[in-house]
C-alpha positions as CSV (number, residue, x, y, z in Angstrom):
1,X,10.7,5.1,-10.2
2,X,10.7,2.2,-7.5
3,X,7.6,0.8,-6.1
4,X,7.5,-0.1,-2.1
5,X,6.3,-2.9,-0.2
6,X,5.3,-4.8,-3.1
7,X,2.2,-7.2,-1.6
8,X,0.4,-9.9,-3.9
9,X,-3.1,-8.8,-5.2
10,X,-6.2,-9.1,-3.4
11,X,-8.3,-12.4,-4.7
12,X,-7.7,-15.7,-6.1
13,X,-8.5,-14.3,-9.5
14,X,-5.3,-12.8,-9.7
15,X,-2.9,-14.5,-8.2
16,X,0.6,-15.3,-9.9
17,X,-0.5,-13.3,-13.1
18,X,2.3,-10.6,-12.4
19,X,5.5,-13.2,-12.4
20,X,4.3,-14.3,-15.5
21,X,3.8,-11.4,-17.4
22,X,6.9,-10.4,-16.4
23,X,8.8,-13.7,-17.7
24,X,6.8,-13.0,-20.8
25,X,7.8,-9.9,-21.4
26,X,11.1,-10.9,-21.0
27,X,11.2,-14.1,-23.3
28,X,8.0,-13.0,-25.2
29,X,-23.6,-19.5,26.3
30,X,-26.2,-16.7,25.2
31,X,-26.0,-13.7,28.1
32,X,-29.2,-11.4,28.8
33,X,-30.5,-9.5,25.6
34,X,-29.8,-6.0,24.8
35,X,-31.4,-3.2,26.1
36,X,-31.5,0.3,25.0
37,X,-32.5,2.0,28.4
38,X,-29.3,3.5,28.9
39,X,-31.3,7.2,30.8
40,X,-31.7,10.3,28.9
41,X,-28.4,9.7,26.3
42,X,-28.9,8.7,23.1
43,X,-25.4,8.2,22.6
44,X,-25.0,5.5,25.1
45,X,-26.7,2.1,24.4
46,X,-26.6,-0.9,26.7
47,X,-25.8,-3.9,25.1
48,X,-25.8,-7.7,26.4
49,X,-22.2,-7.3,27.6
50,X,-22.2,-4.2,28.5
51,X,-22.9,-0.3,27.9
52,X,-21.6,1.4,24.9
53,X,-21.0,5.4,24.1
54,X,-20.9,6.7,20.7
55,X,-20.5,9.9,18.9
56,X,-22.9,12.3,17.0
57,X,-22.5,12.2,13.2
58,X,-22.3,15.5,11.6
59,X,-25.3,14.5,9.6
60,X,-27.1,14.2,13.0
61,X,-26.8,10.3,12.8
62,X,-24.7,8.1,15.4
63,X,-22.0,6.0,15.1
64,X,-20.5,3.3,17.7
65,X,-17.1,1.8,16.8
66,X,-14.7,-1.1,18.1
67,X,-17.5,-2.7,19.7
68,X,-16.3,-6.9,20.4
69,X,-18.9,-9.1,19.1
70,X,-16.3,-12.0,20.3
71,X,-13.5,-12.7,22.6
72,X,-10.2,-11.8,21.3
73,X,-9.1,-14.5,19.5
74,X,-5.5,-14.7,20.8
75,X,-3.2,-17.4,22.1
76,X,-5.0,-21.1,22.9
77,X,-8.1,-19.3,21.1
78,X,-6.0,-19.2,17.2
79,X,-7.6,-21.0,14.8
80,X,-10.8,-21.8,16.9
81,X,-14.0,-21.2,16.7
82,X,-14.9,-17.4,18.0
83,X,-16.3,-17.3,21.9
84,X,-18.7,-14.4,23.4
85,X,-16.7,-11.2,24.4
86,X,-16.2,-10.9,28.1
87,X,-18.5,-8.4,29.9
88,X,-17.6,-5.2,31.0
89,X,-18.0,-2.9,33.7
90,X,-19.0,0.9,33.2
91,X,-19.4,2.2,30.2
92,X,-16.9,1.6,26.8
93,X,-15.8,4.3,24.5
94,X,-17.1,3.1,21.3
95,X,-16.1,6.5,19.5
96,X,-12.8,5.2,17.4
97,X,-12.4,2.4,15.5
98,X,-10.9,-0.8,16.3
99,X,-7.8,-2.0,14.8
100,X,-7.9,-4.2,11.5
101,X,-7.1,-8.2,11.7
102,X,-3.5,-8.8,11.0
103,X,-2.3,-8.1,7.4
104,X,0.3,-6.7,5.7
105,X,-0.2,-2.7,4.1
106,X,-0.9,-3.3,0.7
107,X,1.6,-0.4,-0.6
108,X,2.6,-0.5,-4.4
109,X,2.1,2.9,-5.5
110,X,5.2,5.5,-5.8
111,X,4.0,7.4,-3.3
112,X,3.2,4.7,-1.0
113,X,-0.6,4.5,-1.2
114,X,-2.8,1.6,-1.3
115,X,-3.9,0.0,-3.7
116,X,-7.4,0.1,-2.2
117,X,-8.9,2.6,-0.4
118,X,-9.1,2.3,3.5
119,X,-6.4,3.3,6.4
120,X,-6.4,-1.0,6.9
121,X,-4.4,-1.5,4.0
122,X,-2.1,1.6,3.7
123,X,-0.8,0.7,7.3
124,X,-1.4,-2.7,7.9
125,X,-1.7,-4.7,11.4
126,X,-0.1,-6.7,13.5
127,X,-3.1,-7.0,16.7
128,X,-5.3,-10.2,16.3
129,X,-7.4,-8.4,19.0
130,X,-9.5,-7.4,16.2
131,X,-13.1,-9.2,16.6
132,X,-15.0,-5.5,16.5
133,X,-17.7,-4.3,14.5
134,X,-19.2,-0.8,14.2
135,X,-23.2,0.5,13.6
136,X,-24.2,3.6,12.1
137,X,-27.7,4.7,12.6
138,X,-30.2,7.7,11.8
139,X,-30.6,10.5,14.0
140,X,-32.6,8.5,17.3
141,X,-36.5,8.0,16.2
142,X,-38.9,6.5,18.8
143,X,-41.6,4.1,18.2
144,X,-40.3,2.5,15.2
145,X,-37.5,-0.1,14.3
146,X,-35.2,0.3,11.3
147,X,-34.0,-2.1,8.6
148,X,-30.2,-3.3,8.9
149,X,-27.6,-3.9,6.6
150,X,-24.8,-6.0,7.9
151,X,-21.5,-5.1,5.6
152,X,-18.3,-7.7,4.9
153,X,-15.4,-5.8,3.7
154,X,-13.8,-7.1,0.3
155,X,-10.1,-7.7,0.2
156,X,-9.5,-11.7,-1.3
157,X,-10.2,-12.6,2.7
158,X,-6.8,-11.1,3.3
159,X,-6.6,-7.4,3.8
160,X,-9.5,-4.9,4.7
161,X,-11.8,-4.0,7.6
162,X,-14.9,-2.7,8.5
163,X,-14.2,0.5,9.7
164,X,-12.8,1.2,5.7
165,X,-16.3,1.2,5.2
166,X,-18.7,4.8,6.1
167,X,-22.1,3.9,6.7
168,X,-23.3,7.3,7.5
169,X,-24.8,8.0,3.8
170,X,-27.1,4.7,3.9
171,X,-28.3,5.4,7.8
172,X,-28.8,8.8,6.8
173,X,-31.4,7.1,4.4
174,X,-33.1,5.3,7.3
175,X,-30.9,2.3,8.0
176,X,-29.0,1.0,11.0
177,X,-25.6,-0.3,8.8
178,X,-23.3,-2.6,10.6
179,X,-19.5,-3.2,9.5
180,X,-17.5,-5.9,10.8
181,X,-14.0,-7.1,11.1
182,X,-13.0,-10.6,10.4
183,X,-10.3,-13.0,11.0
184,X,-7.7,-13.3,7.8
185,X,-4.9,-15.1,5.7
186,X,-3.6,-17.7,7.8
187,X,-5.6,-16.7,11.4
188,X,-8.8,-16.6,9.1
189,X,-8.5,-19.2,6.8
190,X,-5.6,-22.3,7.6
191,X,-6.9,-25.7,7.1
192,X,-4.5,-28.5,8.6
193,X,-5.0,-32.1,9.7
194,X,-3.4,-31.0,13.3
195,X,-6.4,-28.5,13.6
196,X,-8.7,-30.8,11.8
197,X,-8.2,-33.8,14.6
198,X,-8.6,-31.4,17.8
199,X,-12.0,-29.7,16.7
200,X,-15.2,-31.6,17.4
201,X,-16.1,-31.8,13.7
202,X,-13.0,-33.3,12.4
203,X,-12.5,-30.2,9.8
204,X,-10.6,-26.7,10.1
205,X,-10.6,-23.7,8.3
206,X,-13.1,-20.8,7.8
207,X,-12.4,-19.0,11.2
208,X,-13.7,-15.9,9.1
209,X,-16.6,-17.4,7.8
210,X,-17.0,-18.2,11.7
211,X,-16.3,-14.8,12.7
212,X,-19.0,-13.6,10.4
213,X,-21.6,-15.3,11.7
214,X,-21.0,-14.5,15.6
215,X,-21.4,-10.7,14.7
216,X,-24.8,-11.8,12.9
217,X,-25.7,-13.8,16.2
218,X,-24.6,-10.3,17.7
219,X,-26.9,-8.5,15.7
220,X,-29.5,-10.4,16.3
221,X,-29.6,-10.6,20.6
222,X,-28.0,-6.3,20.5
223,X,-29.2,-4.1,17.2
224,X,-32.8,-4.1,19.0
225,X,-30.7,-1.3,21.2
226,X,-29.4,0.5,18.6
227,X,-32.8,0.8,16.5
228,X,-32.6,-2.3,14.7
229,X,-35.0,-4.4,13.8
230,X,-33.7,-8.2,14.2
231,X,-36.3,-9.4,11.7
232,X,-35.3,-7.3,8.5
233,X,-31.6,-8.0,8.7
234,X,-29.7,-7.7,5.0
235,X,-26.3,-9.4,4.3
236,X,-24.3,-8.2,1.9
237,X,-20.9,-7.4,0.5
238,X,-18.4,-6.6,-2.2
239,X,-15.8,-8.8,-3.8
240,X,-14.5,-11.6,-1.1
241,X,-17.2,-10.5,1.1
242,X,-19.3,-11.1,-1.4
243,X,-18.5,-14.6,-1.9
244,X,-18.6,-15.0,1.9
245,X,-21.9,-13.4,1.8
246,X,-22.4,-16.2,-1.2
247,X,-21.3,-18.7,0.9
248,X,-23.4,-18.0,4.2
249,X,-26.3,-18.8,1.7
250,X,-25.4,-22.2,1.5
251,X,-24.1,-22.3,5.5
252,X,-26.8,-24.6,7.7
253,X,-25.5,-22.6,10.6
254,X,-26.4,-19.2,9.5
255,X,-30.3,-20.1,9.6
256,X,-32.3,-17.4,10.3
257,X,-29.2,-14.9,11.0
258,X,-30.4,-13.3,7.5
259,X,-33.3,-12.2,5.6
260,X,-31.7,-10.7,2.2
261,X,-28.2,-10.9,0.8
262,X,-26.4,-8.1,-1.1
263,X,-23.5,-10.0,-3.5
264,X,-21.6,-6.9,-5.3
265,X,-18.9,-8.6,-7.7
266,X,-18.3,-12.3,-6.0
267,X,-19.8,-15.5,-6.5
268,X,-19.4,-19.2,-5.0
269,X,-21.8,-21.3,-7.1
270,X,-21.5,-21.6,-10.6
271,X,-18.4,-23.4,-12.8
272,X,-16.0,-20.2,-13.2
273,X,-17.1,-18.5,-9.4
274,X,-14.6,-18.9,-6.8
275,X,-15.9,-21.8,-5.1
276,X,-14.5,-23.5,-1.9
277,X,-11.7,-25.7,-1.9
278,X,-12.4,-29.5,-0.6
279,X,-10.9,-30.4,2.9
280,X,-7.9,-32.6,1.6
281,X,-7.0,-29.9,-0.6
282,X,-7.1,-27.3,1.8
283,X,-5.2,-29.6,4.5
284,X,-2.5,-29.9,2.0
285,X,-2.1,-26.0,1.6
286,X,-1.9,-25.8,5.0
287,X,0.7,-28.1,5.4
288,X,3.0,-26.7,3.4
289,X,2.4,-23.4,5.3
290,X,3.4,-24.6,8.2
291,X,6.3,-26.1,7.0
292,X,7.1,-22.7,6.0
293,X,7.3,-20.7,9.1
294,X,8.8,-24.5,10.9
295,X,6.0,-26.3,11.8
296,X,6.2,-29.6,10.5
297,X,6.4,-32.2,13.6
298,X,2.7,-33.9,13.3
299,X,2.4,-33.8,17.0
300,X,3.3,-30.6,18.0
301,X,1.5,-28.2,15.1
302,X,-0.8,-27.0,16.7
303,X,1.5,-25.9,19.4
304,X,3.8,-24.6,16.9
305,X,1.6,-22.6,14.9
306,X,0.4,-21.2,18.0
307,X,3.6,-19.9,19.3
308,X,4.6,-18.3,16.1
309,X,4.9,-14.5,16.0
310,X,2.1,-12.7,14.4
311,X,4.0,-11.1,11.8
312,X,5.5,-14.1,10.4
313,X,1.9,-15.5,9.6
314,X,1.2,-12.9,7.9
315,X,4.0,-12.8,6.0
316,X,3.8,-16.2,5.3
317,X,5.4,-18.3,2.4
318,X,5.8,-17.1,-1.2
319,X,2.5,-16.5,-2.7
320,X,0.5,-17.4,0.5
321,X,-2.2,-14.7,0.0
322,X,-3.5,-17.3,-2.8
323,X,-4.0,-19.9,-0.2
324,X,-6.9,-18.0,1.7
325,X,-10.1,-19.3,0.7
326,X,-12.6,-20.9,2.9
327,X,-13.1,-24.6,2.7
328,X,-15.8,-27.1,2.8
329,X,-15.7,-29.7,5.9
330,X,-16.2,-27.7,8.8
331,X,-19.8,-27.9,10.7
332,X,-20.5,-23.9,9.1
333,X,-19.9,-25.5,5.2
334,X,-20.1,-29.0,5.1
335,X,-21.0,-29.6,1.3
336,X,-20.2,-26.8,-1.8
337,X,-22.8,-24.5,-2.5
338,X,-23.7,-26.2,-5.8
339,X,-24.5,-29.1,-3.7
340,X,-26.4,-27.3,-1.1
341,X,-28.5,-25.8,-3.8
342,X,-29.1,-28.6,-5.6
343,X,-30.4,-30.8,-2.4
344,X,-32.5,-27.8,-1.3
345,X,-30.3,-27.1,1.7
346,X,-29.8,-23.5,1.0
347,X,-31.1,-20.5,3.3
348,X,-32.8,-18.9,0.2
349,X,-33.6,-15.1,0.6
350,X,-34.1,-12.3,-1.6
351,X,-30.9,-11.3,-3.6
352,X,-29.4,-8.1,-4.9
353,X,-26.8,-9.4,-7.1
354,X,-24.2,-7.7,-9.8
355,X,-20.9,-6.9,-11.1
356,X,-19.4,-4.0,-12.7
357,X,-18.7,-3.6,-16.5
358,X,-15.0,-3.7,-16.6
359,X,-14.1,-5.5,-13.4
360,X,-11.0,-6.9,-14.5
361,X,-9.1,-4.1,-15.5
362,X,-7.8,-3.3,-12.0
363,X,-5.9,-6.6,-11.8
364,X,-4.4,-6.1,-15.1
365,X,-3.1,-2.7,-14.3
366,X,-1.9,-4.3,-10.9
367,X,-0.3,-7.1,-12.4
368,X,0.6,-6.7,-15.5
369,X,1.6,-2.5,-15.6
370,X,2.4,-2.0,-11.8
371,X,4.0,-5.8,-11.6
372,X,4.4,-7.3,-14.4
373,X,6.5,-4.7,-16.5
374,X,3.8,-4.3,-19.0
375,X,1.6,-3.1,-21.2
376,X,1.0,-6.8,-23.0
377,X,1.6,-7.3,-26.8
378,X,-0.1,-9.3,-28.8
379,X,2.0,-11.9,-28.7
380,X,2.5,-11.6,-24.8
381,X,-1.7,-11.9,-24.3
382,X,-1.5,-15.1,-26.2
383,X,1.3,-16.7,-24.7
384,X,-0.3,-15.4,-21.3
385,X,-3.6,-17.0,-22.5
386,X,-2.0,-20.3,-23.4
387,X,-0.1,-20.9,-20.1
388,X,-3.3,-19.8,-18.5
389,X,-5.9,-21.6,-20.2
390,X,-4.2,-24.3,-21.8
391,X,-7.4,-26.4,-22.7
392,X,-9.2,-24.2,-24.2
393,X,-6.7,-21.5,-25.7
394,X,-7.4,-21.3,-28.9
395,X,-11.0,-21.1,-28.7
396,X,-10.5,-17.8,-25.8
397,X,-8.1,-16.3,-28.5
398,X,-10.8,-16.6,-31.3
399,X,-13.5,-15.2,-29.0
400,X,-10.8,-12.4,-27.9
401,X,-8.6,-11.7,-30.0
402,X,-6.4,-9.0,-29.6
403,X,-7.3,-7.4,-32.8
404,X,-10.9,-6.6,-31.5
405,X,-9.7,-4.6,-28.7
406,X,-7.8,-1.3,-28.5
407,X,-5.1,-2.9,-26.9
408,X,-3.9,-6.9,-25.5
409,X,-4.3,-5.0,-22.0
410,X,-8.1,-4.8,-22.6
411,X,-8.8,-7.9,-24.4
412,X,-6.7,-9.8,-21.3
413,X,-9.1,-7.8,-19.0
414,X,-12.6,-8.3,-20.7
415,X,-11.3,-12.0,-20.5
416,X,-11.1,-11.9,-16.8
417,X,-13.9,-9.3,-16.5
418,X,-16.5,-12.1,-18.2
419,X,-15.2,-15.4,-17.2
420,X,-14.5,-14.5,-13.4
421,X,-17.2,-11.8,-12.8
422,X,-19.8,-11.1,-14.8
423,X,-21.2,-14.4,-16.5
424,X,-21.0,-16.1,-13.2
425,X,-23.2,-13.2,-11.4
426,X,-25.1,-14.2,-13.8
427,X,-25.2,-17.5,-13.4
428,X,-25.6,-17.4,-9.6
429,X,-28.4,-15.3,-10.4
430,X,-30.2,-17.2,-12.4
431,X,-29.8,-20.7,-9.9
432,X,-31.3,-18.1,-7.1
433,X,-34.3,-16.3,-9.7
434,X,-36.0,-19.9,-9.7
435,X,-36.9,-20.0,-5.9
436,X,-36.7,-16.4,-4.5
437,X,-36.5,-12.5,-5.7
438,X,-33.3,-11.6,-7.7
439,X,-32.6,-8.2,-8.8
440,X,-29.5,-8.2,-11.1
441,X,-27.7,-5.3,-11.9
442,X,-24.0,-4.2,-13.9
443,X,-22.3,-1.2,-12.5
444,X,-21.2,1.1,-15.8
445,X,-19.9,4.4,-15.0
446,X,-16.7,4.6,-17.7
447,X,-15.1,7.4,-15.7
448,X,-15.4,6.1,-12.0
449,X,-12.7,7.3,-10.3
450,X,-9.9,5.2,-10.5
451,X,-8.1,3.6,-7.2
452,X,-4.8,3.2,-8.8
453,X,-2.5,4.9,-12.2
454,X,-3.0,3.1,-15.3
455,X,-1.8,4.6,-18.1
456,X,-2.0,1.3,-20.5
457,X,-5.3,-0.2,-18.8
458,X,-8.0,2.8,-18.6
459,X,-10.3,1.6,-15.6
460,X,-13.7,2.0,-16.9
461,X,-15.9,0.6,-14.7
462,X,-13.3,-1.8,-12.7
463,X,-13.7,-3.8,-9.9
464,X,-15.2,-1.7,-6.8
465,X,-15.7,1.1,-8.5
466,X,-19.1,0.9,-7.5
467,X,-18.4,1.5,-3.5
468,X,-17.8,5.4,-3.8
469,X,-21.5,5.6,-5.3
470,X,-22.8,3.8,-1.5
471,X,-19.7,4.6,0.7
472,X,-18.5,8.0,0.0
473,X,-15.0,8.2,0.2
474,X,-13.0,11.4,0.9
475,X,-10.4,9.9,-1.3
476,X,-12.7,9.0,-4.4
477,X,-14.7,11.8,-4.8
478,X,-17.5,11.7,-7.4
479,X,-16.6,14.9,-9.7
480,X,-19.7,15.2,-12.4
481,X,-23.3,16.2,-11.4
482,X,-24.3,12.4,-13.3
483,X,-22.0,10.8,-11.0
484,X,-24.0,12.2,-8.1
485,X,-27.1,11.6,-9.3
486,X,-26.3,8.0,-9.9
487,X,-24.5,7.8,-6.4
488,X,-28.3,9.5,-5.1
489,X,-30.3,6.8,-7.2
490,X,-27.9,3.9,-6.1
491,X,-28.2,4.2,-2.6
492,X,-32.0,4.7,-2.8
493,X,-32.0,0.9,-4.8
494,X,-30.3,-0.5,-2.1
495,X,-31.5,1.3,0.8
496,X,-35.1,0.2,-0.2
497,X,-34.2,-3.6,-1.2
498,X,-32.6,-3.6,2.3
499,X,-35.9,-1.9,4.0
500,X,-38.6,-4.3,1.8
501,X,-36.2,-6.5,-0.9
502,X,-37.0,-4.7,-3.4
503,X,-35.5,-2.1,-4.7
504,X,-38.2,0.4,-6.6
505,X,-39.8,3.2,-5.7
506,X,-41.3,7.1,-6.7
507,X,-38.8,8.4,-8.9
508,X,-36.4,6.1,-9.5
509,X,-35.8,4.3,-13.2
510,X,-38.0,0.9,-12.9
511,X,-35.8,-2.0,-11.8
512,X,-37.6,-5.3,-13.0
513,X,-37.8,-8.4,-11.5
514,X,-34.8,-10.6,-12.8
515,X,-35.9,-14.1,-14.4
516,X,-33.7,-16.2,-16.2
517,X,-36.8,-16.3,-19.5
518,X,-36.4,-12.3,-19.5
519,X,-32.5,-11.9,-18.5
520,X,-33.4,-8.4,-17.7
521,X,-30.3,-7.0,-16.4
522,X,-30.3,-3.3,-14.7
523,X,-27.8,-1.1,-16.1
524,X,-26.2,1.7,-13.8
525,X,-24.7,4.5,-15.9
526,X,-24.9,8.2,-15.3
527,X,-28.0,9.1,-16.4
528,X,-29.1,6.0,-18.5
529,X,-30.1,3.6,-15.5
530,X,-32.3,1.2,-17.5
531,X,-32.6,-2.6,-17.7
532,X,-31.1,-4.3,-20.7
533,X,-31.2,-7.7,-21.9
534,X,-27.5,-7.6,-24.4
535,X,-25.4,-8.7,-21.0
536,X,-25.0,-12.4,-21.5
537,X,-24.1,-11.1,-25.7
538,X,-21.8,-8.4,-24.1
539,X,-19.8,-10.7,-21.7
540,X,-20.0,-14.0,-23.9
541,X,-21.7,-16.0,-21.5
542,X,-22.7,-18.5,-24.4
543,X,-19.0,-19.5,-24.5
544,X,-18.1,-19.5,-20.7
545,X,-21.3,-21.2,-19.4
546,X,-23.4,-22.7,-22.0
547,X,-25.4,-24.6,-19.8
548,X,-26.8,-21.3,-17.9
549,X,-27.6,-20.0,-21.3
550,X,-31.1,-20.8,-22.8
């Protein structure tokens, strides 16, 4: 059986595992606000650059997609800072979705299918005229404004978009949901001193993190059109647009762009999270990016960089998916957020913040079964363990040895699972509990279905596995009446955190109040959603992060 367009995985937490395991196995300017007086149709909206017309839902709700929140970010405008779309004339078909930001397909599968779900990352995309966002709302209702959640797509910063995302089920629930394409890999994410030296603050990198936060300054002048309410705007995502959600926390130029954050498996602030790299250290990525696709005369780089073709960016050098992580320096993240909380420089708002019980089992069935050659042996998992963890080896292996689980695959993932996802959510939520609302929750639904075949790594509960329960997807369909029921109970958690921040109401299993005294952790199972207080015993937090462990 042979695999097509191989592509590297999806977040720093996995990258270079699957070489490894195989050599193992081997050897062992702000313009006029919104409006929505657009005459007698609902379905067109006028917005400050220009009129809109969406489509009818077949719920009854409305959707508008491939609406530009900035200017296409093409030629002199790579690797800047996003400017205002240019107004138009008439009014825009906002009835099909945009195309993705350049990335590669991320193909693996026999048959050709992604290894996520989402049309982005089974074809792929070459257009960096991508800087489009899409709204969902509830059938038009005068007199009243509606809460708004603003989504970032997961995907390690390199692959994904917003319109993989269907925000019909949560509008239909009384919220105006916003989805938005960002800049990636290389046009998202390069750091070089070239770039550094030509922007005004001396620092480059996090042209995503950017391109966030000109669709929340487009939410806040436009969603008043759309039935929005400027004032109750919720942040959140999954994964890497989690940690960018994470991140925007701790940004001093995302002030009052937000009123709640949603962080759904991705973290930025405590030891084990996947915090940003320092400027230098970025810089010297970069550089040996560009030397990679022929950049390498210091005073022509910039030039350079910008005449190469788009594919060959994304393509990159060997590996160069693990380079794409935003960066402290620039003017949007000038210290880490561990800093920024500790000096009280942190935009500190509600939190809804979790992980899901077995998160790293998808990256061990991508790396090691799909990639690697696998399953692991014993022997493999240790030697794996060593070369990973070489300081503190033998103390992982006593806390997981192989013997405990039913097979190395599953001890190597509850490894991962706890000491990249879970015990940092904790963490994070803890740091937050002391100064505003946390609800903390873990996703636990043991027969989610699955994204990809793993016969030697049963998913469980695995990274994302939570999204079909909010975002239905055609492709994951949820097959047991529980399943259902938890998907109906979910989205009434998060549609009324995003409508008050907090997520209770009539009917629903209580959700307390997280505080680090109680570690009161919400557990989301088919019918058993109840709070629990074995997590940190479950995950051994105690050994990962003692000093968040009272």
């Amino acid at each position: 059986m042979r695999f097509r367009s191989v592509r590297r995985p999806v977040t720093r937490a996995v990258t270079a595992v699957a070489t490894t395991v195989s050599a193992l196995l081997l050897s062992v300017g702000a313009p006029p606000a919104a409006s929505s007086d657009s005459g007698h149709d609902p379905l067109v909206v006028r917005t400050a650059h220009g009129m809109v017309r969406g489509a009818v839902r077949p719920e009854g709700g409305r959707v508008f997609q491939g609406i530009p929140f900035a200017a296409s970010p093409t030629g002199d405008l790579r690797w800047r800072s996003p400017r205002p779309p240019e107004p138009w004339s008439g009014v825009r078909d906002a009835t099909a979705p945009a195309s993705p930001c350049p990335q590669l397909p991320l193909t693996l599968l026999p048959d050709g299918g992604p290894v996520l779900p989402g049309d982005s990352n089974r074809t792929g995309s070459t257009s960096e005229d991508c800087l489009y966002l899409n709204v969902w709302t509830p059938p038009r209702t005068a007199g009243r404004t509606l809460p708004v959640l603003v989504w970032l797509h997961g995907g390690g910063n390199s692959y994904g978009a917003g319109s993989d995302y269907n925000g019909a089920a949560l509008a239909a629930r009384g919220l105006v949901v916003v989805t938005v394409n960002y800049r990636l890999g290389a046009l998202g994410f390069l750091a070089h001193p070239a770039l550094s030296a030509e922007s005004t603050h001396q620092a480059s990198g996090d042209y995503g993190l950017m391109d966030q936060q000109a669709a929340l300054r487009w939410v806040q002048r436009n969603i008043g059109a759309f039935g929005g309410d400027r004032t109750r705007v919720t942040l959140g995502g999954q994964s890497a647009g989690s940690l960018d959600t994470c991140l925007h926390i701790a940004s001093p130029t995302a002030r009052g762009l937000f009123h709640q954050a949603v962080q759904q498996s991705g973290n930025c602030v405590s030891a084990d999270a996947l915090n940003p790299l320092p400027l230098a250290a970025a810089e010297r990525r970069g550089q040996s990016f560009a030397a990679s696709v022929g950049c390498t005369d210091p005073s022509r780089v910039p030039a350079c960089l910008r005449a190469v073709p788009t594919g060959a960016l994304i393509r990159g050098a060997p590996g160069a998916t693990s380079l794409w992580t935003p960066n402290t320096g620039p003017s949007i993240l000038p210290i880490p957020p561990h800093r920024a909380w500790a000096e009280d420089r942190v935009n500190a708002v509600p939190t809804l913040n979790g992980s899901t019980h077995d998160e790293y089992r998808y990256f061990t069935a991508l790396n090691v079964d799909l990639l690697g050659g696998g399953p692991l042996t014993p022997q493999t998992y240790a030697a794996l363990i060593r070369l990973q963890q070489p300081d503190r080896a033998a103390a992982v292996l006593d806390t997981y040895p192989a013997s405990a689980h039913p097979s190395a695959n599953l001890a190597y993932s509850a490894v991962g699972t706890d000491q990249r996802f879970a015990c940092p959510a904790r963490a994070d939520g803890r740091l937050y509990s002391g100064r505003v609302p946390v609800y903390a929750y873990e996703f636990n639904d043991p027969q989610a279905p699955p994204f990809i075949p793993a016969p030697h790594t049963p998913q469980g509960a695995f990274h994302a596995s939570e999204l079909a329960y909010l975002f239905p997807m055609d492709a994951l369909p949820l097959t047991t009446a529980a399943q259902r029921r938890l998907s109906v109970t979910m989205a009434g958690y998060w549609t009324r955190f995003v409508a008050t921040g907090n997520p209770n109401g009539p009917g629903a299993p209580i959700w307390p109040r997280y505080t680090a005294e109680r570690d009161r952790i919400q557990v989301l199972a088919p019918d058993r959603t109840a709070p629990t207080t074995g997590f940190a015993a479950d995950h051994h937090c105690a050994f990962w992060q003692p000093d968040a462990t009272s």
